[in-house]
C-alpha positions in Angstrom: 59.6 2.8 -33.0 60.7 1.3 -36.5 62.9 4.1 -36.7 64.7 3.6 -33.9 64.9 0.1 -34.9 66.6 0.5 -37.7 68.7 3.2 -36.8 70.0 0.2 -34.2 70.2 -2.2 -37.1 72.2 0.2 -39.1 74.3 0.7 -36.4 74.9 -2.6 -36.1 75.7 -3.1 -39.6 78.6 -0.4 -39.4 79.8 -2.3 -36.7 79.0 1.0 -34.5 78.6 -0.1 -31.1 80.1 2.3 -29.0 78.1 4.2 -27.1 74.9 2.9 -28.0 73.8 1.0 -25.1 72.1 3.7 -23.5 69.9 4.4 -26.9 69.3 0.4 -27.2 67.9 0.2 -23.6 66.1 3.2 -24.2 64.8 1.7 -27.4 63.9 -1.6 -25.5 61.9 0.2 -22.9 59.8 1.7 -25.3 59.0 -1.2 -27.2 58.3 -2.9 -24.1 55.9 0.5 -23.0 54.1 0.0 -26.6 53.3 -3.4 -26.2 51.7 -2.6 -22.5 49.8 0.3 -24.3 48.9 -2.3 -27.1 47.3 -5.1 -24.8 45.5 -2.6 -22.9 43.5 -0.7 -26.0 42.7 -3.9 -27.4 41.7 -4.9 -23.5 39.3 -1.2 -23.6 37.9 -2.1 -27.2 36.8 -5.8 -26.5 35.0 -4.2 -23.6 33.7 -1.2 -25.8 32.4 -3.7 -28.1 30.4 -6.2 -25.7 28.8 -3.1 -24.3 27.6 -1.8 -27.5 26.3 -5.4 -28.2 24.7 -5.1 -24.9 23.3 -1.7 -25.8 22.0 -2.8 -29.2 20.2 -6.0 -27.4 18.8 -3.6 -24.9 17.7 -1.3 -27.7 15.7 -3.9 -29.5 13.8 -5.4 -26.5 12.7 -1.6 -25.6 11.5 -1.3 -29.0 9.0 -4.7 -28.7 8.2 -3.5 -25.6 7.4 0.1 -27.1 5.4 -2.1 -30.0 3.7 -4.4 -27.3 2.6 -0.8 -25.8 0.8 0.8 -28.4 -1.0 -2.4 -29.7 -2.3 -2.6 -25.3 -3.1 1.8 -26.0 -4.8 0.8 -29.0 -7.1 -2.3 -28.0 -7.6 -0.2 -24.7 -8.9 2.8 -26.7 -11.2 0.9 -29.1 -12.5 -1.2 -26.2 -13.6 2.2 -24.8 -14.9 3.9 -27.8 -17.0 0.3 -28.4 -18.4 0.6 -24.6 -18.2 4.3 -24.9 -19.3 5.4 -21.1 -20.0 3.0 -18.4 -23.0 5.4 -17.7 -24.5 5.3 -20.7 -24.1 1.6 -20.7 -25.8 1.3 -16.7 -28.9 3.7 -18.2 -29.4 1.1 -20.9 -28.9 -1.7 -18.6 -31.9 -0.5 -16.5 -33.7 0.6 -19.7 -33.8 -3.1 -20.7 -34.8 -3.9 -17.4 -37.8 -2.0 -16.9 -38.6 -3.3 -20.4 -38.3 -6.7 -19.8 -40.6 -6.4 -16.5 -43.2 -4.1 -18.2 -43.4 -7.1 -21.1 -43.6 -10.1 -17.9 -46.1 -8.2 -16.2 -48.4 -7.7 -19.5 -48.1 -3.8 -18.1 -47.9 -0.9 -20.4 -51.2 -1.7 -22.4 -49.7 -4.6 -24.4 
């Protein structure tokens, strides 16, 4: 497009205008099809850009929420392993049970 522009200037210069309209409106219309093509990339890339800021926000909420996660996985797992097996924990339950009767009662031979 410079080119074209100063091959016009030149002409210009030299007092060459004969035959040049067709190149000049030629050289009009393409400035004119550059500037479209101008607006609309810089129209694409302000888009392109608030979706990657999107993205990135996006990205760092999932990654609390993936942190939030593992600390629930990990209280939940060493909750379990401290009351191990509910089981286990009902037979001790009853064991202390039939203990504290058998000590009410004065049973057992105490």
């Amino acid at each position: 497009m410079a080119a074209a522009t100063a091959l016009s200037n030149a002409c210009d210069s030299a007092n060459i205008t004969e035959g040049l309209d067709p190149i000049k409106m030629l050289s009009q219309e393409v400035a004119n099809r550059w500037q479209v093509m101008t607006t609309v990339v810089e129209q694409k890339k302000n888009v392109i850009d608030s979706v990657q800021q999107q993205l990135k926000q996006y990205e760092d909420s999932l990654e609390k929420i993936k942190h939030l996660l593992n600390r629930a996985e990990t209280t939940l797992v060493s909750q379990s392993a401290t009351g191990a097996d509910v089981n286990k924990a009902k037979v001790n339950r009853d064991t202390l049970k039939v203990s504290g009767c058998t000590l009410c009662t004065g049973g057992g031979g105490l």
